[in-house]
Structures are given as C-alpha cells and as structure tokens.
PAVOTI-815099 format. One record per residue (C-alpha): residue number from 0; chain; residue in three letters; x, y, z. Coordinates in Angstrom, 2 decimals. Each point is the difference from the previous one (the first is absolute). Layout:
<node i="NUM" ch="A" aa="ALA" xx="X" yy="Y" zz="Z"/>
...
end
This chain:
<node i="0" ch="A" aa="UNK" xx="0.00" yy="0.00" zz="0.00"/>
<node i="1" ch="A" aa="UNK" xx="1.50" yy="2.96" zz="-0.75"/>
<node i="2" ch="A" aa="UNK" xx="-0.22" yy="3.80" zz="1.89"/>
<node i="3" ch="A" aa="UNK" xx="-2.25" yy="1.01" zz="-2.32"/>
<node i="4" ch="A" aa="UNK" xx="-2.34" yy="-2.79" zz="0.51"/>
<node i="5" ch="A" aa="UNK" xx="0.34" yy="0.46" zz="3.74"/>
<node i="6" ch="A" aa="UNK" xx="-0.91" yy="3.09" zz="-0.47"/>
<node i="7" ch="A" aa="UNK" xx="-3.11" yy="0.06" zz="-1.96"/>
<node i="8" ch="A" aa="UNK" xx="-1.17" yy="-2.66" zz="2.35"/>
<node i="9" ch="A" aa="UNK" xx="0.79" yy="1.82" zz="3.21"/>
<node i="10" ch="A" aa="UNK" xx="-2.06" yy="3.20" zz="-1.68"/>
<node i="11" ch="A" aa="UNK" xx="-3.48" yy="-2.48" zz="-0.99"/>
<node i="12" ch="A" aa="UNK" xx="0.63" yy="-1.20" zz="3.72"/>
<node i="13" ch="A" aa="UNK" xx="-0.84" yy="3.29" zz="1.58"/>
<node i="14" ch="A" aa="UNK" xx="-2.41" yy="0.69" zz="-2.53"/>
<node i="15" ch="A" aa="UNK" xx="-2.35" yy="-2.98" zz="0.56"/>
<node i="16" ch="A" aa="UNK" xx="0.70" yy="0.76" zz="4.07"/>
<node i="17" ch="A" aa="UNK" xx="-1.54" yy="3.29" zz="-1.03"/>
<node i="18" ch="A" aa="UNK" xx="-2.93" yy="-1.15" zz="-2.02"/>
<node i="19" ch="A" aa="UNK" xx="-0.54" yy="-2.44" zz="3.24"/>
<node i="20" ch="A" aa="UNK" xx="0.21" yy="2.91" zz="2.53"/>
<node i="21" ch="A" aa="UNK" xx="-2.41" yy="2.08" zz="-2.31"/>
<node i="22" ch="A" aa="UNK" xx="-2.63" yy="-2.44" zz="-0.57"/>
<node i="23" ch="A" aa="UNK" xx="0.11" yy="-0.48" zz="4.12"/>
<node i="24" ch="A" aa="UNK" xx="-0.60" yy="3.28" zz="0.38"/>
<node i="25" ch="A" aa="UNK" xx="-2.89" yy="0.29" zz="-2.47"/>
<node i="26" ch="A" aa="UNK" xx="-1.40" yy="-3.54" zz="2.48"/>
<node i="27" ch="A" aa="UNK" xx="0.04" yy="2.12" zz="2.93"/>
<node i="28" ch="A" aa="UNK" xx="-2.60" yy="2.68" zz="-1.43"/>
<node i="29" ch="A" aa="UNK" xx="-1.74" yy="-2.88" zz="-1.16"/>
<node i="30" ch="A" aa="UNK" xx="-0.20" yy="-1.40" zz="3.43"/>
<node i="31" ch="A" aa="UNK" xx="-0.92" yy="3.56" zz="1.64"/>
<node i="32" ch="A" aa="UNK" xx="-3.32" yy="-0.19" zz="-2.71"/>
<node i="33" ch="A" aa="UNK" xx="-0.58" yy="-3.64" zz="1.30"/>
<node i="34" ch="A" aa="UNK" xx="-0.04" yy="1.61" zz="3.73"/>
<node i="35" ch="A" aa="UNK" xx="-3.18" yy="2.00" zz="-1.12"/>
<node i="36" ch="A" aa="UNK" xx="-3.11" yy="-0.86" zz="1.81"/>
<node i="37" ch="A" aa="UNK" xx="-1.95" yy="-2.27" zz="-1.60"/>
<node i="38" ch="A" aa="UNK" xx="-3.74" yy="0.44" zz="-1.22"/>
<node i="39" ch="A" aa="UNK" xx="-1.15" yy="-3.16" zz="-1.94"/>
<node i="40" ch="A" aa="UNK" xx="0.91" yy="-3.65" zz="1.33"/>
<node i="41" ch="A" aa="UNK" xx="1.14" yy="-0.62" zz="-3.88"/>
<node i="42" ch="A" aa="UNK" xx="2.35" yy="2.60" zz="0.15"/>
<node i="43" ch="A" aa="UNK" xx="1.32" yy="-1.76" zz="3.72"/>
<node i="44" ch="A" aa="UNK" xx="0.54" yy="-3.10" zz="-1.96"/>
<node i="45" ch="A" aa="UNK" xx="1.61" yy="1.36" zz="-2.86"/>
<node i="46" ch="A" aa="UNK" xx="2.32" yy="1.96" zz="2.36"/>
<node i="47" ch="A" aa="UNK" xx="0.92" yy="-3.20" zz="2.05"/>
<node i="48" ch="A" aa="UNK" xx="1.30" yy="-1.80" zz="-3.49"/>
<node i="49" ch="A" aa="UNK" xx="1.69" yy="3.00" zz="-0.58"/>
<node i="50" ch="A" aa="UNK" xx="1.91" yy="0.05" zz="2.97"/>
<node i="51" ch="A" aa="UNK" xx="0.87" yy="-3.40" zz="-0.52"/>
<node i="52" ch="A" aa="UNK" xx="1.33" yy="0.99" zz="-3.01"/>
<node i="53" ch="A" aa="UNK" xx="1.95" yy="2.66" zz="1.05"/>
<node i="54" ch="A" aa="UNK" xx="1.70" yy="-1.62" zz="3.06"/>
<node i="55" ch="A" aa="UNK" xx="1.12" yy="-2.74" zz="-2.48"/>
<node i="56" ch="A" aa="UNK" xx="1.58" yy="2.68" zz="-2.08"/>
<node i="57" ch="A" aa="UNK" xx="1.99" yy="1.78" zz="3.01"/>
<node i="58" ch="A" aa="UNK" xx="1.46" yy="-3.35" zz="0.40"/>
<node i="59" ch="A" aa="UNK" xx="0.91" yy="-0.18" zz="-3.55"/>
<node i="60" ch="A" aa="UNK" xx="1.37" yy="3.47" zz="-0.26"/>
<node i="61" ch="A" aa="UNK" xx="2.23" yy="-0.76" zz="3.24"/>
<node i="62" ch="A" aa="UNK" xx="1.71" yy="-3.06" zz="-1.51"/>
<node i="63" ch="A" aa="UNK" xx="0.53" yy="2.20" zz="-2.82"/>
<node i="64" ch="A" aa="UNK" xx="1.66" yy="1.98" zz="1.74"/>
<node i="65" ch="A" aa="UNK" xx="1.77" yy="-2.17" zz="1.63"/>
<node i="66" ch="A" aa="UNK" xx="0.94" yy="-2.28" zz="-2.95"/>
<node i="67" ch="A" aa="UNK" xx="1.38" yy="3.89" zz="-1.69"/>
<node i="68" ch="A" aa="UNK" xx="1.93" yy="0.79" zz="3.47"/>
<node i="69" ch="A" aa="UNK" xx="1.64" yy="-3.38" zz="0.11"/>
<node i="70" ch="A" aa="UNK" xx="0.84" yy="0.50" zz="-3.66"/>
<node i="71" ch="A" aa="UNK" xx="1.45" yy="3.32" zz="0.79"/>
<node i="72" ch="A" aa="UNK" xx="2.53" yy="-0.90" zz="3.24"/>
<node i="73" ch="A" aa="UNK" xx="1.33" yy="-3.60" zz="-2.44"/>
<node i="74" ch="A" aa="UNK" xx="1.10" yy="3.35" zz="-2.43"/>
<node i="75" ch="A" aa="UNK" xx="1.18" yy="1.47" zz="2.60"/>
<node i="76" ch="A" aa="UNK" xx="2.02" yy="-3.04" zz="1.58"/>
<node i="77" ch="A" aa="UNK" xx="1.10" yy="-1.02" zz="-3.53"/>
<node i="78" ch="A" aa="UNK" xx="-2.34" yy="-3.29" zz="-0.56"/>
<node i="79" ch="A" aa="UNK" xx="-2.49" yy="1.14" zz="-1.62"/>
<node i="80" ch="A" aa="UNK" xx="-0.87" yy="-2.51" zz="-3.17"/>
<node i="81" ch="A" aa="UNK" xx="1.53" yy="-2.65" zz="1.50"/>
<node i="82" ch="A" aa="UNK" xx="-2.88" yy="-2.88" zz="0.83"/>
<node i="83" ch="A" aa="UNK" xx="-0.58" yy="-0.65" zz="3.64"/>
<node i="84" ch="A" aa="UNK" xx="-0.17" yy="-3.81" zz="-1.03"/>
<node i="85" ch="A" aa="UNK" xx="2.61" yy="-0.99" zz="-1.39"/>
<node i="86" ch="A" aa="UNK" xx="2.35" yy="2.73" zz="-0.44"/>
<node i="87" ch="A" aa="UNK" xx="0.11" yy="0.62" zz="-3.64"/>
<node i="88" ch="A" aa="UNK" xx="-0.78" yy="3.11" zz="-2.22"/>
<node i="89" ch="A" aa="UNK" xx="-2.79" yy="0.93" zz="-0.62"/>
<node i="90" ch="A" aa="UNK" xx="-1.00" yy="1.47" zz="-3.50"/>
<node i="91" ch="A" aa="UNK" xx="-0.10" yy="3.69" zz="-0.89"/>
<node i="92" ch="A" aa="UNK" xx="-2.80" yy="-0.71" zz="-1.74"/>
<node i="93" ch="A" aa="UNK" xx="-1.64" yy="-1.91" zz="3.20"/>
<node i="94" ch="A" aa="UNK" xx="1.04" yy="3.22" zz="2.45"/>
<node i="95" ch="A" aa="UNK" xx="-1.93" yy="2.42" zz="-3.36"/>
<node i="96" ch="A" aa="UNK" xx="-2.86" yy="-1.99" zz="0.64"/>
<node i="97" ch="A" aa="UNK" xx="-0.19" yy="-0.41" zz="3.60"/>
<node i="98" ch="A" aa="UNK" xx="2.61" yy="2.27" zz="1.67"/>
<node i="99" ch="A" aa="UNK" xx="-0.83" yy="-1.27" zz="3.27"/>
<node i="100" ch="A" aa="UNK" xx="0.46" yy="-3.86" zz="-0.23"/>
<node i="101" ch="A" aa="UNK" xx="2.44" yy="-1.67" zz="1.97"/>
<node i="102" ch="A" aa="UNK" xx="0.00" yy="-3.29" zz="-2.02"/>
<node i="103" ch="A" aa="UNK" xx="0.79" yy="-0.86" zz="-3.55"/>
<node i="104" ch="A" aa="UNK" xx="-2.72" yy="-1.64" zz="-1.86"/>
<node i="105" ch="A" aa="UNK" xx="0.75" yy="-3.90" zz="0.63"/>
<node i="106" ch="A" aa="UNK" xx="0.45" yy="1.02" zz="4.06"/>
<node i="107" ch="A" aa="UNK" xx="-3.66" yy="2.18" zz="-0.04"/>
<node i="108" ch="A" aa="UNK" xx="-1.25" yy="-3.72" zz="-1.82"/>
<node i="109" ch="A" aa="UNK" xx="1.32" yy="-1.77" zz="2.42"/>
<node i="110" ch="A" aa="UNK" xx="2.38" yy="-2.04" zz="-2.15"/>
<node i="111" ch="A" aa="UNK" xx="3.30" yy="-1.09" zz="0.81"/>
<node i="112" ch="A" aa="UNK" xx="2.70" yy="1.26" zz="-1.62"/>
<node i="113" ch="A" aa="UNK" xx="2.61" yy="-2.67" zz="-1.72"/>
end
C-alpha cells in the first residue's frame, strides 16, 4: 500500500465518521418529535416501532464508530491493512471498499488460509 493509498483511505475514514456523527444528530431531533405527547393510540403504536427502530440504529451507528476509530489508531500504530487473522495484507482494493475491516476476505469468511 503505498502513502498515497494510506492517505486517501485515512481521509474516507473521517468522512464516513462524519456522515455517522451527522445522521446521529439528525436521530436525536427525531427522538425529541417522538417525546411529543401523544393523541391517537395509532400514533402510540407507530411511535413504539419507531423507537425500536431507532435504538437499533444508535447501536449501529456506535459500532460504526467504533469499527472507524479502531481503523484509525491500527494507522496510527502502523497495522493498519494487515488482517487480524492471519497476519497477511490486506488488499487496497478491500481497505477502498471497506476502510474499516480488520480481516482480509478469506479471514471475514471464515476460511483458513493455506
């Protein structure tokens, strides 16, 4: 991988920790509307699925996070794009498509490596 790469990747990195940030924010005005008293028992049920919903997607936002911080400190240590598995490279093009893995694609199958 070369600096350039690196690079580009650390950059989409902070971007997508951005996006995630910004749609979290836009969940918490959506949750201040679902605080609203209610005045039809529909509209209670159709709040409760949507607070299911959105407690789900806090959960997914924070391992997004967390998946884009962990990606961040391996570039910072110096192991980024190397699997977690087995120890090999992973491909550019693997880290273009998912900047944040920590396995190459026979480790995320659950394959054994020769």
């Amino acid at each position: 991988m070369t600096k350039n790469d690196l690079e580009r990747l650390k950059a989409e990195l902070w971007k997508r920790r951005q996006e995630v940030f910004e749609r979290v924010r836009a969940l918490e005005g959506d949750w201040q509307t679902l605080a609203e008293p209610e005045i039809e028992m529909g509209e209670m049920a159709q709040k409760a699925q949507l607070t299911e919903l959105f407690e789900s997607l806090d959960l997914q936002e924070q391992n997004q996070i967390d998946e884009i911080n962990r990606a961040l400190n391996r570039m910072a240590a110096g192991t980024y794009g190397i699997c977690e598995e087995c120890g090999k490279n992973i491909p550019v093009e693997r880290l273009r498509a998912l900047p944040a893995t920590r396995y190459c694609v026979r480790c995320s199958l659950g394959q054994e490596n020769d």
